[in-house]
C-alpha positions in Angstrom: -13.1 -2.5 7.9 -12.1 -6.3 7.8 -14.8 -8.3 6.0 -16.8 -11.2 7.7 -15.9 -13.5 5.3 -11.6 -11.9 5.2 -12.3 -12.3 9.4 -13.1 -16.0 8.6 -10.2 -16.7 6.5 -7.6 -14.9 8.4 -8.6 -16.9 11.5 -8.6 -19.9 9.6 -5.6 -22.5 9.6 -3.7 -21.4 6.6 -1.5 -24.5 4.5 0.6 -23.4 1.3 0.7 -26.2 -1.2 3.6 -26.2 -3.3 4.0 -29.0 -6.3 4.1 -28.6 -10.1 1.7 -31.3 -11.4 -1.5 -28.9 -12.1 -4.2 -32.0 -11.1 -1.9 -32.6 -7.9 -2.2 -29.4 -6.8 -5.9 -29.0 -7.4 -7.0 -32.3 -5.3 -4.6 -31.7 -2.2 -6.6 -27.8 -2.1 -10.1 -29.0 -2.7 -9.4 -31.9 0.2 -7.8 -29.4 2.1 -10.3 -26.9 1.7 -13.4 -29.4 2.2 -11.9 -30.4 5.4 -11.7 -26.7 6.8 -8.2 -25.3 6.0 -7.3 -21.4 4.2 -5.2 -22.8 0.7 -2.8 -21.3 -1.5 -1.7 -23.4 -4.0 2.0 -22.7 -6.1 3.7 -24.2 -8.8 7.7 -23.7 -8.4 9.7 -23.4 -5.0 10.4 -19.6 -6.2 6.4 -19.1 -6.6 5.7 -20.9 -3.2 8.5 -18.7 -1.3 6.9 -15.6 -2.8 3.2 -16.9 -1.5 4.5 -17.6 1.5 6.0 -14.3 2.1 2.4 -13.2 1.9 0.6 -15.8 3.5 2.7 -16.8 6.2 1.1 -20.8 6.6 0.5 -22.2 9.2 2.1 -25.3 7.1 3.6 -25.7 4.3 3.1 -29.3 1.6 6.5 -28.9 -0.5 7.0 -31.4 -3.7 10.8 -32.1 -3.7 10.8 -32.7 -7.6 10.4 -29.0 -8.8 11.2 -27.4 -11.9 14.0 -24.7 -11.3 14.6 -24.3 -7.5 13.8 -28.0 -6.2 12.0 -29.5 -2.8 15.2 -29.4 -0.7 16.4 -25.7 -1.8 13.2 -24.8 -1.1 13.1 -25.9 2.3 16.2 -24.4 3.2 14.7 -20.9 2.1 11.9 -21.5 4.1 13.9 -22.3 7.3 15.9 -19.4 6.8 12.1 -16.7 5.9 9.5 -18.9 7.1 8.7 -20.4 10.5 6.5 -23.3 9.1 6.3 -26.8 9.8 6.8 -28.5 6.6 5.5 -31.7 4.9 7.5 -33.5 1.6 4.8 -34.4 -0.7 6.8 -36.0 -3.4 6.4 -39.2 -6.2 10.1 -39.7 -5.1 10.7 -43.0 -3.1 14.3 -43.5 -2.8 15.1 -43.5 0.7 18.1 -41.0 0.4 15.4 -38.9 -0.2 13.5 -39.3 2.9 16.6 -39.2 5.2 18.1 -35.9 3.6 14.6 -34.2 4.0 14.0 -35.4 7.6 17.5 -34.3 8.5 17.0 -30.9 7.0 13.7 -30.7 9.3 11.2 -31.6 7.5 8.5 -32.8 9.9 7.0 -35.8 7.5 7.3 -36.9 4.4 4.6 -38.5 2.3 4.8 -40.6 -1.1 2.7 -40.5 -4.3 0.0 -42.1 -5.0 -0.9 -41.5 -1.3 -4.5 -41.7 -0.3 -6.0 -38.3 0.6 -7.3 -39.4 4.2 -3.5 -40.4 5.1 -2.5 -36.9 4.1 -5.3 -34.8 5.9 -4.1 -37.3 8.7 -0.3 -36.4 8.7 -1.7 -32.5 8.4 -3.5 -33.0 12.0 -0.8 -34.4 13.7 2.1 -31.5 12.3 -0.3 -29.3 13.0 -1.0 -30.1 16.7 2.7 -30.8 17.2 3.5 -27.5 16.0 1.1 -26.0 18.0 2.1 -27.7 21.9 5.8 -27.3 20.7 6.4 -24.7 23.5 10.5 -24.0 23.6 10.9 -24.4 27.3 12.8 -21.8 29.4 16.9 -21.5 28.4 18.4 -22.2 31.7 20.8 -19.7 32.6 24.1 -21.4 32.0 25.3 -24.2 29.7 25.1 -27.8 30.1 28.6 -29.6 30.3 28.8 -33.6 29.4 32.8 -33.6 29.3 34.1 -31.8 26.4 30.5 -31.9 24.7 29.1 -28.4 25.9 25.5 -27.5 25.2 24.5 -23.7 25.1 20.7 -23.5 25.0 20.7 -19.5 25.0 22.7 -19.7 21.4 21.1 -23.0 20.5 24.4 -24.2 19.7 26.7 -27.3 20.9 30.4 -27.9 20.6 32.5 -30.7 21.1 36.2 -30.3 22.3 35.7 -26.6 21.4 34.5 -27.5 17.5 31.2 -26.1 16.6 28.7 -28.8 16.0 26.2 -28.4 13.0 22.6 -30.0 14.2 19.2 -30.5 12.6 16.7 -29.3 14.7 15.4 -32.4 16.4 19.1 -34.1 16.7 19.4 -30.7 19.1 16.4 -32.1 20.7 17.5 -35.1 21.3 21.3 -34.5 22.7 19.4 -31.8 24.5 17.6 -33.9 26.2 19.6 -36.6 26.9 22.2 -33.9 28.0 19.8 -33.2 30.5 19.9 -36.4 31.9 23.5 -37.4 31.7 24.9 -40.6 33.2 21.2 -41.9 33.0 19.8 -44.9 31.1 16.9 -43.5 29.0 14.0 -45.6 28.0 13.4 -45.3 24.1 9.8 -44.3 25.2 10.5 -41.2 26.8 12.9 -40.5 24.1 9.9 -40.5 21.6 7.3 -39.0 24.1 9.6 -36.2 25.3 10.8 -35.5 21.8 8.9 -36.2 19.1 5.7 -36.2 21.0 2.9 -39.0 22.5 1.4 -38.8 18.6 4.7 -40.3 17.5 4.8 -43.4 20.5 6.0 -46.6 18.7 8.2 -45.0 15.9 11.3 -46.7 17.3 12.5 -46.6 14.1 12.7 -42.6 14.6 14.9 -42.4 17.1 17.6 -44.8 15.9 18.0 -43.1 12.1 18.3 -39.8 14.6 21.2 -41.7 16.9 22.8 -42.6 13.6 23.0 -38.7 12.3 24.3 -37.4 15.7 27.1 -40.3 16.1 28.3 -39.2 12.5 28.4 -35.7 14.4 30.0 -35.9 17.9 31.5 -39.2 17.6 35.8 -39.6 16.4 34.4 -43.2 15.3 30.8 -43.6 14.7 30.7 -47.3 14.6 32.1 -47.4 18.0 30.5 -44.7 19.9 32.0 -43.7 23.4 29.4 -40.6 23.7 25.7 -41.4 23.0 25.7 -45.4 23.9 23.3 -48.4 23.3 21.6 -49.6 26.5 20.5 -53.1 25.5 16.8 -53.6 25.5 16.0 -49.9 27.4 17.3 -47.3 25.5 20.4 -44.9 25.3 22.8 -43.3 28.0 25.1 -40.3 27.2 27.7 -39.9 29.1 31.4 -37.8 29.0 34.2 -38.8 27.4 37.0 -40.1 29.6 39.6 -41.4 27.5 39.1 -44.8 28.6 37.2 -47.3 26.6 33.9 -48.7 26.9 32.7 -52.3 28.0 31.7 -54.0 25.4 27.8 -54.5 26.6 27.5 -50.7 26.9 28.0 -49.9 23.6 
C-alpha cells in the first residue's frame, strides 16, 4: 500500500538537478523544493542519467561543465532515454555555447550567478510549454514544397531526395511554414504557433532558428531561394524553381 506522503510525492512535479558544484546543487533543490517541486539532485552527467532512469522528471537542470561526461553529452543521452524538457544551468557564457545547446533542444539556457526567482521563472514557463505541447494529428500523406518533402508520419524531411538532419524546433518551424507555403508569415505567428504565446517578442528566436535551417536546406545560405526574408512581416517558403529570386524577396 502506497504511503500518503510516497502518494504526495509521486503526484508531485518531479525536476532532476544535475551540476557538480556541491553548494549549487543544494540551493537550486531547497528553492525548488520550497516552491513545491519533487527534487533529485546529481553530481556527474553519468549519475544524473542513472537518477533519471529512476525518476523519470518531469524536467531536467543540466550543468554543461561536468566532470567526465559533460552538459552536451549528456543531453544527447537524455534525448535518446529520457523524454524531458531540459534547462542548461551553466557558469559558461560564450555564446557558442548557448547556440550548440539550443540547437541540440535544449529548451532554455540560464547563466551563473543567476538570481533564484529568474530560474523558478524559466522552470514555470518549460514546464507549461511542455505540458500544452500536444503533437497534432500526422496527416495522412507528405507535404511537398518542390523538391523539399516533409513526412510528418517519420518526422523526417528531405531535400532533392537527401535526408535532412533537424533539431526539433527547426522541424517545427519548416513544418509549419511548409504548411503554409507560398504565404507571407508574420514573425508573430511564427513565435505564437511555435514557440508558444509565453515566448511573444523573442524575435531574436526565430531568426538564430532561420539561420540553422538555411545552413540545412539551402546550396548557398547567404542567398537563400527556399525559406525567404519578407521585409518588415516575416518569412515566405516557397519551391525551388531554378530561377532566381528578386532581389527585395530575399
Amino acid at each position: 500500500m502506497t504511503s500518503p506522503i510516497a502518494g504526495t510525492i509521486e503526484c508531485m512535479t518531479r525536476i532532476l538537478v544535475i551540476d557538480d558544484d556541491r553548494l549549487m546543487r543544494r540551493s537550486v533543490s531547497l528553492s525548488l523544493t520550497d516552491a513545491g517541486y519533487a527534487t533529485e539532485t546529481a553530481g556527474s552527467g553519468e549519475e544524473g542519467l542513472a537518477a533519471a532512469r529512476k525518476l523519470r522528471p518531469d524536467l531536467v537542470l543540466l550543468d554543461i561543465g561536468l566532470p567526465g561526461m559533460d552538459g552536451l553529452e549528456t543531453l544527447r543521452a537524455f534525448q535518446r532515454e529520457i523524454a524531458a524538457p531540459v534547462i542548461f544551468v551553466t557558469a559558461r557564457r560564450r555564446e557558442l555555447d548557448e547556440i550548440v545547446g539550443l540547437e541540440m533542444g535544449a529548451d532554455d539556457y540560464i547563466t551563473k550567478p543567476f538570481d533564484m526567482d529568474v530560474l523558478l521563472a524559466r522552470v514555470k514557463v518549460v514546464l507549461r510549454r511542455a505540458q500544452q505541447s500536444q503533437p497534432p494529428p500526422a496527416p495522412s500523406r507528405p507535404i511537398a514544397v518542390g523538391d523539399l518533402r516533409i513526412d510528418p508520419a517519420a518526422h523526417q524531411v528531405t531535400v532533392a531526395g537527401d535526408l535532412i538532419e533537424l533539431a526539433p524546433k527547426e522541424y517545427d518551424l519548416l513544418y509549419y511554414l511548409a504548411q503554409r507555403a507560398g504565404e507571407a508569415v508574420r514573425l508573430e505567428e511564427i513565435i505564437v504557433n511555435v514557440w508558444g504565446e509565453e515566448w511573444a517578442g523573442e524575435t531574436q528566436t526565430v531568426y538564430v532558428h532561420v539561420r540553422w535551417l538555411r545552413t540545412k536546406i539551402e546550396k548557398d545560405p547567404a542567398k537563400p531561394r527556399r525559406l525567404l526574408t519578407v521585409r518588415s512581416v516575416g518569412y515566405r517558403l516557397v519551391a525551388v524553381d531554378g530561377r532566381p529570386q528578386t532581389a527585395d524577396s530575399v
